[in-house]
DRENDOKOL-162204 format. One line per 4 residues: their letters; for each residue x, y, z of N, C-alpha, C, O, CB. Coordinates in nm, 2 decimals. Glycine has a CB too. Example, Ala and Ser with C-alpha at 12.3 -4.5 7.8 and 13.67 -1.06 7.14 Angstrom:
<pts>
as> 1.32/-0.57/0.78/1.23/-0.45/0.78/1.32/-0.33/0.78/1.42/-0.33/0.85/1.13/-0.45/0.90 | 1.28/-0.22/0.71/1.37/-0.11/0.71/1.29/0.00/0.79/1.34/0.11/0.80/1.41/-0.06/0.57
</pts>
This chain:
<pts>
xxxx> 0.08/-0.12/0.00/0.00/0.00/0.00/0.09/0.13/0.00/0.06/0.23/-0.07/-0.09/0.00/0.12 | 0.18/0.11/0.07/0.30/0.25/0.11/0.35/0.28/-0.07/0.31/0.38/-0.14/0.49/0.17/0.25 | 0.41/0.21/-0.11/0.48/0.18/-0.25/0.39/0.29/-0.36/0.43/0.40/-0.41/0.46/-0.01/-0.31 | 0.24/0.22/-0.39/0.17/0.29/-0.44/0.13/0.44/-0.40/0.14/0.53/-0.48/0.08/0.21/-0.45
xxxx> 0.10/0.45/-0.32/0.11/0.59/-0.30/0.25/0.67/-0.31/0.25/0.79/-0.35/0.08/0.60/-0.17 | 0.36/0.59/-0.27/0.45/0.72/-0.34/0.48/0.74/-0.45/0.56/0.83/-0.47/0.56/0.73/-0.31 | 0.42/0.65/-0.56/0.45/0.64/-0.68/0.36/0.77/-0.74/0.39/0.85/-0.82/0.43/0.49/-0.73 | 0.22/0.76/-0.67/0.11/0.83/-0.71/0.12/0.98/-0.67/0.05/1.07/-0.72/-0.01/0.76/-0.65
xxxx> 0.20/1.00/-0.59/0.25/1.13/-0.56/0.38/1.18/-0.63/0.39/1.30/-0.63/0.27/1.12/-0.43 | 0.48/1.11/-0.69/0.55/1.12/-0.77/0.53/1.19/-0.87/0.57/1.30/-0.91/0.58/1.04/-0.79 | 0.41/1.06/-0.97/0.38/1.09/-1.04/0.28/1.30/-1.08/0.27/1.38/-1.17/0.34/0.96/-1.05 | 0.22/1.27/-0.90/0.12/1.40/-0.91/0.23/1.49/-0.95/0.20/1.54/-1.05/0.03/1.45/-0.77
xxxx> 0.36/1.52/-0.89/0.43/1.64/-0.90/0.51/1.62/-0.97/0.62/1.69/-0.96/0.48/1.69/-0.81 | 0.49/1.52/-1.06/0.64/1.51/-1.21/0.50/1.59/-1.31/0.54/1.68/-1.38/0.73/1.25/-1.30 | 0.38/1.58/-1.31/0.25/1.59/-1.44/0.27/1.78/-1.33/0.34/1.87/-1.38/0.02/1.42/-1.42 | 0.23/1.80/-1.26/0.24/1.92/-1.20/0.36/1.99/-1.25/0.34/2.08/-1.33/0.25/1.91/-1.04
xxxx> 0.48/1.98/-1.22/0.61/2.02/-1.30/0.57/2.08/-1.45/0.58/2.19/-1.51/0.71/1.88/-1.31 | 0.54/1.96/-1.49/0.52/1.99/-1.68/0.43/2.11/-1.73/0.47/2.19/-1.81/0.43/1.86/-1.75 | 0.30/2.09/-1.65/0.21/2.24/-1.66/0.31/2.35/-1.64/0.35/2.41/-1.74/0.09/2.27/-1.53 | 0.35/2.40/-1.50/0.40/2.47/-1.48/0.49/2.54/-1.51/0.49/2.67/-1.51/0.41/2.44/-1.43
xxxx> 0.63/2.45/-1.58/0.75/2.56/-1.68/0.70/2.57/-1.80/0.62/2.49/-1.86/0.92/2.50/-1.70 | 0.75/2.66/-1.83/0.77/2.72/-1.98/0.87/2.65/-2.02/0.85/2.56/-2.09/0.81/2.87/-1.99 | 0.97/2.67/-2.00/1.12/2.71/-2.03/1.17/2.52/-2.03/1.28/2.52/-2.09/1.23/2.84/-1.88 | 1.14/2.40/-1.99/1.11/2.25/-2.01/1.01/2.20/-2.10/0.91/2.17/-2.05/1.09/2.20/-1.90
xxxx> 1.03/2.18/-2.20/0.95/2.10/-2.32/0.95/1.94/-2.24/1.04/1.88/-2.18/1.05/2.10/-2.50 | 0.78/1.90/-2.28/0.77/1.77/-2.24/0.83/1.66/-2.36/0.83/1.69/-2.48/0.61/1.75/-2.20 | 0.87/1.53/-2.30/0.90/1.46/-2.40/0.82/1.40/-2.47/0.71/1.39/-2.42/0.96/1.39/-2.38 | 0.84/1.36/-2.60/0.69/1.33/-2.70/0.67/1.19/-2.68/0.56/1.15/-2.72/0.71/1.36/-2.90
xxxx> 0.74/1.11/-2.62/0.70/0.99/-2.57/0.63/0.94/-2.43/0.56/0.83/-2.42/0.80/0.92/-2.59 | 0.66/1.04/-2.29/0.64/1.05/-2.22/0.55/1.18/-2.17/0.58/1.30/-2.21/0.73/1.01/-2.19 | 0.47/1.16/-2.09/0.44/1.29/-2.05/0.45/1.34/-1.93/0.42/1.45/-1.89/0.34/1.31/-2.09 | 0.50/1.22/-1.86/0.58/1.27/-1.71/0.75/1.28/-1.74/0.82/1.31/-1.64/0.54/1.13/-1.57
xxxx> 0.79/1.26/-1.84/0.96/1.25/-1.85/0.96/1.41/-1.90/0.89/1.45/-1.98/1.05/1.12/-1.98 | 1.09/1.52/-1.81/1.09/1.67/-1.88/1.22/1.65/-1.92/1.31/1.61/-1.84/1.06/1.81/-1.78 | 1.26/1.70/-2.07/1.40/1.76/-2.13/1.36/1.87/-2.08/1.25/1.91/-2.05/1.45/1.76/-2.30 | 1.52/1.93/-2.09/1.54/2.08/-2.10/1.56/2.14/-2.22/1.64/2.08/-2.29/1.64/2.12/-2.02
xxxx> 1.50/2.27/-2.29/1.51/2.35/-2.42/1.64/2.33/-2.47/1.73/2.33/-2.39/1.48/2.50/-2.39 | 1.68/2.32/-2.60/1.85/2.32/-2.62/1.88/2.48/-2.58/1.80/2.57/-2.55/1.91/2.29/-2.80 | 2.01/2.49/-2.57/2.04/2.60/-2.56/2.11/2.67/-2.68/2.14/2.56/-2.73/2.09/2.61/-2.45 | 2.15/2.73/-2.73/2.23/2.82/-2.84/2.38/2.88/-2.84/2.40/3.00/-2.80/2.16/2.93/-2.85
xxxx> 2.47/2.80/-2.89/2.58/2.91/-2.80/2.66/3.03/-2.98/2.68/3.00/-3.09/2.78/2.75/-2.69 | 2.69/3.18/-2.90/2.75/3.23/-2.98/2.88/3.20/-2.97/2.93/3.12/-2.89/2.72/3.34/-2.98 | 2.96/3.30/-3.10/3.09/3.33/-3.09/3.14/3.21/-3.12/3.26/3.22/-3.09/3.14/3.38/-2.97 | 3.11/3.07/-3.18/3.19/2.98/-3.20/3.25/2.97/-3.31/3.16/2.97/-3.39/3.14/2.89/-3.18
xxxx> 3.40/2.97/-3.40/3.43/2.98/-3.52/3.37/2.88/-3.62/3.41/2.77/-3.61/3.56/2.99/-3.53 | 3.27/2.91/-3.71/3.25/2.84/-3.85/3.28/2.74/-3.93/3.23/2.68/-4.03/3.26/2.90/-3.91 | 3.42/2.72/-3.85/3.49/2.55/-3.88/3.43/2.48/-3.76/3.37/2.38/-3.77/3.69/2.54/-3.87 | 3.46/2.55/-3.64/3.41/2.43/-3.51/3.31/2.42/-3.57/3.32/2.32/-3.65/3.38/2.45/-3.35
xxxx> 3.19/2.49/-3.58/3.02/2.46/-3.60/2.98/2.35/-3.71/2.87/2.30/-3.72/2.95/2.59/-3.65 | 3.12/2.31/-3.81/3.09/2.21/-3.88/3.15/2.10/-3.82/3.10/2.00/-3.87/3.12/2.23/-4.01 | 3.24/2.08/-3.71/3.26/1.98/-3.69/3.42/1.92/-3.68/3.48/1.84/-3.61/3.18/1.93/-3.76 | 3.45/2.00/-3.76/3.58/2.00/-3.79/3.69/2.09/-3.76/3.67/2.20/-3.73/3.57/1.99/-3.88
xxxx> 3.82/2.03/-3.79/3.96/2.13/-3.75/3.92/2.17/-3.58/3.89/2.28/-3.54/3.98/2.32/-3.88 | 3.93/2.07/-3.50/3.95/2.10/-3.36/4.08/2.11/-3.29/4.12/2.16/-3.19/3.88/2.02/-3.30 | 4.12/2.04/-3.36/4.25/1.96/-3.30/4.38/2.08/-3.39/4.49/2.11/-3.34/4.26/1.73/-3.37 | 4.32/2.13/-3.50/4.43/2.20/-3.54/4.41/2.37/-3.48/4.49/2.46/-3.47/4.44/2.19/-3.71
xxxx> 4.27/2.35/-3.47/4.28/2.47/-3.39/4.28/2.49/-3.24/4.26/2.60/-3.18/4.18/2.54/-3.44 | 4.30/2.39/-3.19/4.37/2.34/-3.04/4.51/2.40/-3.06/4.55/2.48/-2.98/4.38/2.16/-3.00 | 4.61/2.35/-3.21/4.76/2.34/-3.21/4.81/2.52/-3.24/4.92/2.58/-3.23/4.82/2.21/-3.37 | 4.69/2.56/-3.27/4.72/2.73/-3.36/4.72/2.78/-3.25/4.80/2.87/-3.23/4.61/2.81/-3.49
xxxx> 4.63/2.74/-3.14/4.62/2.87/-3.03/4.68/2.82/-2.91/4.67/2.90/-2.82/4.46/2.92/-3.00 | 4.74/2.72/-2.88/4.82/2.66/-2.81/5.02/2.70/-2.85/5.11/2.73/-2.77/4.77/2.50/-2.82 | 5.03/2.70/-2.93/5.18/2.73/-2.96/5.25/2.82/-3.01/5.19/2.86/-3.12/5.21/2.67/-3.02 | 5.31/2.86/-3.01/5.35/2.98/-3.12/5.46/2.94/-3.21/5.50/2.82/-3.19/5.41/3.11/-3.05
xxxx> 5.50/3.00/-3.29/5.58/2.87/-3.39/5.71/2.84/-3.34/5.78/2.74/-3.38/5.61/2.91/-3.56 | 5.77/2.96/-3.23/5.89/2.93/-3.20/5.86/2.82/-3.11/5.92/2.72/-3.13/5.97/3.04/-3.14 | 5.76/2.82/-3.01/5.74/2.68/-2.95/5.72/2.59/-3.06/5.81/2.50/-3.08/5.61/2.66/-2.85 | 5.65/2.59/-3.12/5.61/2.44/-3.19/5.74/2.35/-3.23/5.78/2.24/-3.22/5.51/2.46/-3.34
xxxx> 5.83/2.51/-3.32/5.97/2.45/-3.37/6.02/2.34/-3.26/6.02/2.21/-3.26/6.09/2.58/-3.37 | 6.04/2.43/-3.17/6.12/2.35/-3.03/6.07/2.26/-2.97/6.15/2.21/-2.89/6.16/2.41/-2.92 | 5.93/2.22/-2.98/5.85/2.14/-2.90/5.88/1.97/-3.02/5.89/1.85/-2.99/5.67/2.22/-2.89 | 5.88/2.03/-3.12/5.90/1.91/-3.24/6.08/1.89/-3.24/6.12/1.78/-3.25/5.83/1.98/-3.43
xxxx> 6.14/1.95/-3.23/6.29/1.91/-3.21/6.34/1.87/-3.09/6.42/1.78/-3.09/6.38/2.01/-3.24 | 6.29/1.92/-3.00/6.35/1.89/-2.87/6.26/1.75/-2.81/6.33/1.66/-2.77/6.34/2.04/-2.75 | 6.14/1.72/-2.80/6.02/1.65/-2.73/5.98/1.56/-2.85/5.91/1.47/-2.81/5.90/1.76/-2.68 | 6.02/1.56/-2.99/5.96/1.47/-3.04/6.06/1.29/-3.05/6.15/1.27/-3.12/5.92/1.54/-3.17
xxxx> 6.01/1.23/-2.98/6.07/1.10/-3.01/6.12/1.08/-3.14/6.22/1.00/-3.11/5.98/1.00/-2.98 | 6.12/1.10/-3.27/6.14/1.09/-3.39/6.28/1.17/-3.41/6.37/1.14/-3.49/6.02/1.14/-3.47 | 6.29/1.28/-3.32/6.40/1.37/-3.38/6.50/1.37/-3.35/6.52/1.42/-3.24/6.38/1.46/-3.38 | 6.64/1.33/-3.43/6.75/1.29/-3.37/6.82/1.38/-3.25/6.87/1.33/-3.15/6.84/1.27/-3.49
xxxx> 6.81/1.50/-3.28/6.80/1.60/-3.15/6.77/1.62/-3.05/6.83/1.69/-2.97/6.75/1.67/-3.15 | 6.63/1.53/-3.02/6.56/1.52/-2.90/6.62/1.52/-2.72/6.73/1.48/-2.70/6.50/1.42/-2.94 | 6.58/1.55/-2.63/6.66/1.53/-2.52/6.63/1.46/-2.48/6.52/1.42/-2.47/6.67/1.59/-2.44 | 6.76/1.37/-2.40/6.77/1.28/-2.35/6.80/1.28/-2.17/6.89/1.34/-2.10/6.85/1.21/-2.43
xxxx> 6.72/1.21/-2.14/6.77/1.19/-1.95/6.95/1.14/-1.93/6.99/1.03/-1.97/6.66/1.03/-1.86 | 7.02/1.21/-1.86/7.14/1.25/-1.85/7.18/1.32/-1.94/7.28/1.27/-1.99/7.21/1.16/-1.83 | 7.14/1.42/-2.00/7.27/1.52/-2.04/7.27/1.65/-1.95/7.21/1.66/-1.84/7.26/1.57/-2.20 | 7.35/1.74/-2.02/7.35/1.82/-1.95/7.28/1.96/-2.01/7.32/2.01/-2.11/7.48/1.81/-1.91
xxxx> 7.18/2.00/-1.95/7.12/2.09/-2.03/7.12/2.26/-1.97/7.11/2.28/-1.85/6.97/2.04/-2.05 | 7.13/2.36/-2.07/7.12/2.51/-2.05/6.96/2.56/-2.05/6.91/2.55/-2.16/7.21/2.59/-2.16 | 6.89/2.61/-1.97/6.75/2.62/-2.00/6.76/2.77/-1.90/6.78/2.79/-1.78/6.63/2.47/-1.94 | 6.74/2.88/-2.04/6.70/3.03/-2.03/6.57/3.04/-2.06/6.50/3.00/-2.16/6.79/3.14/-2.12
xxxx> 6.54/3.15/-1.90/6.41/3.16/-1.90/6.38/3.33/-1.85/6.48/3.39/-1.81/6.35/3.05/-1.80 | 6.27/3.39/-1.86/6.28/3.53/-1.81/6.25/3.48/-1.63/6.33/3.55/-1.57/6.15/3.65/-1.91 | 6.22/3.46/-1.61/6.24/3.42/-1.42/6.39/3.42/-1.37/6.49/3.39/-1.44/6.16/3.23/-1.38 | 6.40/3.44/-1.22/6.53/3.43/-1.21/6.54/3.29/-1.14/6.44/3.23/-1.08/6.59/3.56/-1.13
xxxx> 6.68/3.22/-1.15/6.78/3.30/-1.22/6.72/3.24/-1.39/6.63/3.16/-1.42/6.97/3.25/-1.16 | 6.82/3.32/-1.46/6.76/3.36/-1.62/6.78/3.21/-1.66/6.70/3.14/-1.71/6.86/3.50/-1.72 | 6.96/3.18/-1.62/6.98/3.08/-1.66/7.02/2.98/-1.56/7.10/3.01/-1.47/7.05/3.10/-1.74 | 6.95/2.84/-1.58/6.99/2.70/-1.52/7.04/2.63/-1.57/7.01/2.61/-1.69/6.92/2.64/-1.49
xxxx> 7.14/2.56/-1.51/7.24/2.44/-1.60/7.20/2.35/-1.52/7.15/2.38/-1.41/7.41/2.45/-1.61 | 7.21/2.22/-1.56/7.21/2.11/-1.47/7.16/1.97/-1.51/7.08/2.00/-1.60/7.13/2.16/-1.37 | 7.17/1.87/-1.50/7.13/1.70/-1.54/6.99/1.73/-1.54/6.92/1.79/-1.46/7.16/1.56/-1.41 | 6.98/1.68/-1.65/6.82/1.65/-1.64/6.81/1.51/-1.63/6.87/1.42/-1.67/6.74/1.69/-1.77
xxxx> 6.68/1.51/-1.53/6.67/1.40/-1.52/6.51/1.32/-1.48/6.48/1.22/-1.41/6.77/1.39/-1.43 | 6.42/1.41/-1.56/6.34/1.34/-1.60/6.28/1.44/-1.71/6.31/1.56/-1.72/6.24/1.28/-1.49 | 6.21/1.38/-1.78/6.14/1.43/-1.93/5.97/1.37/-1.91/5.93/1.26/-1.88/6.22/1.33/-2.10 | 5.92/1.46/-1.92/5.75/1.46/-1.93/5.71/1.50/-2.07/5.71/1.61/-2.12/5.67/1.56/-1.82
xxxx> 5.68/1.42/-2.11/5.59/1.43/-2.27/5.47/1.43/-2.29/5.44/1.31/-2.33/5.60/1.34/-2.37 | 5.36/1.52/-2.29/5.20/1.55/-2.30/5.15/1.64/-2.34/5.07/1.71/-2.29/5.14/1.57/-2.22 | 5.24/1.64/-2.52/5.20/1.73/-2.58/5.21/1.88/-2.52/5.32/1.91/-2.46/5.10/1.69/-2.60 | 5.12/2.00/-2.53/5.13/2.12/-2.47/5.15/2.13/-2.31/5.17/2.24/-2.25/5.02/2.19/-2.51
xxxx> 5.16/1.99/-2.24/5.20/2.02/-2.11/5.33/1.92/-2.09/5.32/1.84/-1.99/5.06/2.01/-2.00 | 5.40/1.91/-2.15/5.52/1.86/-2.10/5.66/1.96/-2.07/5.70/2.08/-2.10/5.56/1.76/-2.22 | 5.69/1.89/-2.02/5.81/1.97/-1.89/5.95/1.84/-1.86/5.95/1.72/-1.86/5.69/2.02/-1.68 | 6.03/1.94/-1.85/6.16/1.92/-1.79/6.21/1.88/-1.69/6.10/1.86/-1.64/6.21/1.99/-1.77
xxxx> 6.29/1.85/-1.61/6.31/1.84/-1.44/6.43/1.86/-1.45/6.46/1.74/-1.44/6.28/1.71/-1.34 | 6.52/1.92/-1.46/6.68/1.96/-1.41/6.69/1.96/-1.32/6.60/2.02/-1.26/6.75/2.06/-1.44 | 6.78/1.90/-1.25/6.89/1.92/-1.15/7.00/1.97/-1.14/7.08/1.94/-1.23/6.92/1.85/-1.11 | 7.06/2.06/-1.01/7.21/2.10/-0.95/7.25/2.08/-0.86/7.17/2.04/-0.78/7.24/2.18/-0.95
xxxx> 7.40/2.11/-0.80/7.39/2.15/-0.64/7.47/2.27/-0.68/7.57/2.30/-0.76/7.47/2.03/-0.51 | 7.39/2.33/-0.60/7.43/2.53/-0.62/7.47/2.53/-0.44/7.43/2.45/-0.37/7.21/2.70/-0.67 | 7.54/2.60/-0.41/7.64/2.63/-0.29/7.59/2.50/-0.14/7.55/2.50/-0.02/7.59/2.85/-0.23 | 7.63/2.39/-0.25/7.61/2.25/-0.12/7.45/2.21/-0.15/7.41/2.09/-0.11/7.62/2.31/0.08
xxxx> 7.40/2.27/-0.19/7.18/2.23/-0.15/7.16/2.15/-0.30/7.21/2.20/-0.40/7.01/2.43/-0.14 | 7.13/2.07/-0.31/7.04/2.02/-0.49/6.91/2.14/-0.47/6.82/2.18/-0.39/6.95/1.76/-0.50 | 6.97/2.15/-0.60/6.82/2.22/-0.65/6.76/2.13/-0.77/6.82/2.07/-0.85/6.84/2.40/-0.72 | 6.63/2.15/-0.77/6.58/2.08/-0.87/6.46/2.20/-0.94/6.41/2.27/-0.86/6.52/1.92/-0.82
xxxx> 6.44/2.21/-1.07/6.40/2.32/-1.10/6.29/2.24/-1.22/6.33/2.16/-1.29/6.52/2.42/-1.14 | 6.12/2.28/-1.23/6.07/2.20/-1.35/6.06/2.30/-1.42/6.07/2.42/-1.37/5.94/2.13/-1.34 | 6.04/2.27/-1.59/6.04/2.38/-1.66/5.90/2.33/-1.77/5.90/2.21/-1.82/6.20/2.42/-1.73 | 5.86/2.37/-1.78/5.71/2.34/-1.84/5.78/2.42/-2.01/5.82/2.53/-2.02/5.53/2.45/-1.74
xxxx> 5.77/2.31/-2.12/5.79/2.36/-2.23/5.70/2.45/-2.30/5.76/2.47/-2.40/5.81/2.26/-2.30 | 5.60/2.52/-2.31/5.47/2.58/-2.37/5.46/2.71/-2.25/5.37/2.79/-2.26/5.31/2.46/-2.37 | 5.56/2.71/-2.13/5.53/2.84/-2.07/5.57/2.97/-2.15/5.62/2.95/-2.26/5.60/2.84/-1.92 | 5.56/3.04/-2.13/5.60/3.22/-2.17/5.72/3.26/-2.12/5.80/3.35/-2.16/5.50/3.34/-2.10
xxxx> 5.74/3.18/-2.01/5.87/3.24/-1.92/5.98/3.19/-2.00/6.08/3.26/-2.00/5.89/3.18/-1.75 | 5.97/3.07/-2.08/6.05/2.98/-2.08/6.09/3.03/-2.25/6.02/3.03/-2.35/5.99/2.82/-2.04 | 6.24/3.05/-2.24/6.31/3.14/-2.41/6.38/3.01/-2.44/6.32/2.96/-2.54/6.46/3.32/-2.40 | 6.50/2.93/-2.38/6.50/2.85/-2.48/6.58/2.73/-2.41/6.62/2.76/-2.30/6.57/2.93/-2.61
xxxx> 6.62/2.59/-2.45/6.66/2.48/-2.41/6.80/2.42/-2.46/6.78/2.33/-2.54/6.57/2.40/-2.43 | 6.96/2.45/-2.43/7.03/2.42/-2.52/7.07/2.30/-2.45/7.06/2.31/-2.33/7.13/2.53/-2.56 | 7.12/2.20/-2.50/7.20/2.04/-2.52/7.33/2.09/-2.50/7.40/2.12/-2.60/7.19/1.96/-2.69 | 7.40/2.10/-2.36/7.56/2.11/-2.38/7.63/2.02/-2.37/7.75/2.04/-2.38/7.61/2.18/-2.32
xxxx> 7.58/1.88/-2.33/7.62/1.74/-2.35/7.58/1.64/-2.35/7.60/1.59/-2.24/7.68/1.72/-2.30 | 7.53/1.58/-2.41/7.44/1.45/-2.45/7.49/1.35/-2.34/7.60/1.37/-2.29/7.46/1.39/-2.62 | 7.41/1.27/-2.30/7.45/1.16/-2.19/7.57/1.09/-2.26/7.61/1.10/-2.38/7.30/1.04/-2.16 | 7.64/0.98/-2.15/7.75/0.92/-2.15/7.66/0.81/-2.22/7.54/0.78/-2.21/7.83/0.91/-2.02
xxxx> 7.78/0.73/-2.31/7.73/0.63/-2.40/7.61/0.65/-2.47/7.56/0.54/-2.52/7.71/0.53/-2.34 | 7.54/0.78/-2.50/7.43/0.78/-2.57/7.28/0.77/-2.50/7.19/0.84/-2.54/7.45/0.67/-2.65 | 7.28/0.70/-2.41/7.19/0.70/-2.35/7.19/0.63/-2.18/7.29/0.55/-2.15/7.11/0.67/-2.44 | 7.08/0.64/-2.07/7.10/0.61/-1.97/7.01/0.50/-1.97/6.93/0.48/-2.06/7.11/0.71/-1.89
xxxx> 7.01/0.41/-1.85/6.93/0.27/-1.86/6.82/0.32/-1.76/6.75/0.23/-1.73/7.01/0.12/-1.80 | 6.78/0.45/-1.71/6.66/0.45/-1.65/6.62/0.55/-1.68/6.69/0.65/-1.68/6.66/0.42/-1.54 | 6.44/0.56/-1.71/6.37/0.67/-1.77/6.36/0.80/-1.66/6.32/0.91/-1.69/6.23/0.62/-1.81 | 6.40/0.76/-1.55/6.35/0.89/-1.46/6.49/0.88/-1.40/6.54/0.77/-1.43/6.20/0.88/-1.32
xxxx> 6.57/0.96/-1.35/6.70/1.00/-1.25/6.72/1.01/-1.12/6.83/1.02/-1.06/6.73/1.12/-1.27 | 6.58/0.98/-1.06/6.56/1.05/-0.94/6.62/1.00/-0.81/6.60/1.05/-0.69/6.42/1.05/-0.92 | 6.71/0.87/-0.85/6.81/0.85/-0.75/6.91/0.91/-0.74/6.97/0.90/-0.64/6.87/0.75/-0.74 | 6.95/0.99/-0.83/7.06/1.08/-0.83/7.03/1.19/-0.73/7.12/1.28/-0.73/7.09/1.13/-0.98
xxxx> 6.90/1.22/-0.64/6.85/1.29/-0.52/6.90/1.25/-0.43/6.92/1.35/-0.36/6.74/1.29/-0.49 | 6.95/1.11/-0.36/6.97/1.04/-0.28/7.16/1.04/-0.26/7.22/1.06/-0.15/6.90/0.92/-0.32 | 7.21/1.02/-0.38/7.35/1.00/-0.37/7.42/1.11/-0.50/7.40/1.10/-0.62/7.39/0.83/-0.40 | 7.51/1.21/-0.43/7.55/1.35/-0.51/7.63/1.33/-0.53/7.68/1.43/-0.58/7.56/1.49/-0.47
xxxx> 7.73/1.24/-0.52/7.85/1.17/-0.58/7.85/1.09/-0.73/7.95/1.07/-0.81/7.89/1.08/-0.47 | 7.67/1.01/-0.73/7.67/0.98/-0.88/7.64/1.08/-0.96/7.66/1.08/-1.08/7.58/0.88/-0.92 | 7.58/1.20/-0.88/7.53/1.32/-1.00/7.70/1.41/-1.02/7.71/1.47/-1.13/7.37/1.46/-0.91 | 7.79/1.42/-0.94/7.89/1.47/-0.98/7.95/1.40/-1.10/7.96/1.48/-1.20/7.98/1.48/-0.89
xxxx> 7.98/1.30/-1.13/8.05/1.18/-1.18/7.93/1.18/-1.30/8.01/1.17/-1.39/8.07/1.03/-1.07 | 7.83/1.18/-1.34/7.75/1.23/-1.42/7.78/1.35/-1.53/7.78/1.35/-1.65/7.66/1.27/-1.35 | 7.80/1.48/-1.39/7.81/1.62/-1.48/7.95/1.63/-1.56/7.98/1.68/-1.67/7.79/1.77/-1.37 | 8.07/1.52/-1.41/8.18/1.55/-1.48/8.15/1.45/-1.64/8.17/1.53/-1.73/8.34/1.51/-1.38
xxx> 8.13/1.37/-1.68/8.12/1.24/-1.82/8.17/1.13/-1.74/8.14/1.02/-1.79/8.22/1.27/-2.00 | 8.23/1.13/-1.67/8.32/1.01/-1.62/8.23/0.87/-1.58/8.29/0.79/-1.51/8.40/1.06/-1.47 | 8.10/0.83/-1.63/8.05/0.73/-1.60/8.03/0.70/-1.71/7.97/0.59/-1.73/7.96/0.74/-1.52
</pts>
């Protein structure tokens, strides 16, 4: 008995609802189920509205070409250029200080949000510094020594936090 009645009251104020707004069109199959009106949006460019070039116009207003250059030479897996974990990299930025030297020692790749992680030890302390490739701050990324043997056997560095004797022996090439 309980069941039916709340159903019947449900129903009274879902059919009550429907009279009531304007602005909720009833559904044409139901007459207790309410959609809401679509809505309209301005200002969208004339390519989105067909459906198309999202993704290129994601890449036009995300980059500027000096990034893109550098984002495709430095970050693309394909490009013999690219950086690698252990070398030693120069990264000028307008923030201070302007310029950082130091091991890198991890690489983040995600498209417009990939970033850097250098490491140093500046007067005894490690510093570790991230640098987001697509910021404003960030002018430019130079390669002043590619890792020892070409490359290192682990994708992240981050034991080299723990022991500053392998990160010396690193910066000097001696490994």
């Amino acid at each position: 008995m309980i069941p039916n009645v709340c159903r019947a009251s449900v129903r009274f104020m879902s059919t009550r609802a429907t009279k009531s707004t304007s602005s909720v069109a009833s559904y044409p199959f139901s007459k207790t189920a309410l959609t809401p009106t679509p809505q309209t949006f301005v200002d969208v460019p004339p390519i989105l509205q067909k459906g198309k070039g999202l993704m290129d116009h994601l890449r036009k207003t995300l980059f500027t070409p000096e990034k893109y250059a550098m984002m495709q030479k430095l970050f693309s897996r394909q490009s013999p250029s690219q950086l690698r974990v252990g070398s030693i990299v120069s990264v000028i930025s307008d923030q201070a200080p302007n310029i950082f030297t130091g091991v890198l020692i991890a690489i983040r790749r995600r498209g417009p949000d990939s970033s850097i992680r250098v490491r140093n030890i500046l007067q005894r302390t490690g510093t570790e510094m991230l640098f987001f490739a697509n910021s404003p701050s960030l002018k430019e990324i130079k390669v002043l020594r590619p890792p020892p043997k070409g490359h290192m056997r682990r994708a992240k560095l981050y034991y080299l936090r723990d022991s500053p004797e392998k990160m010396s022996m690193l910066a000097g090439g001696k490994k």
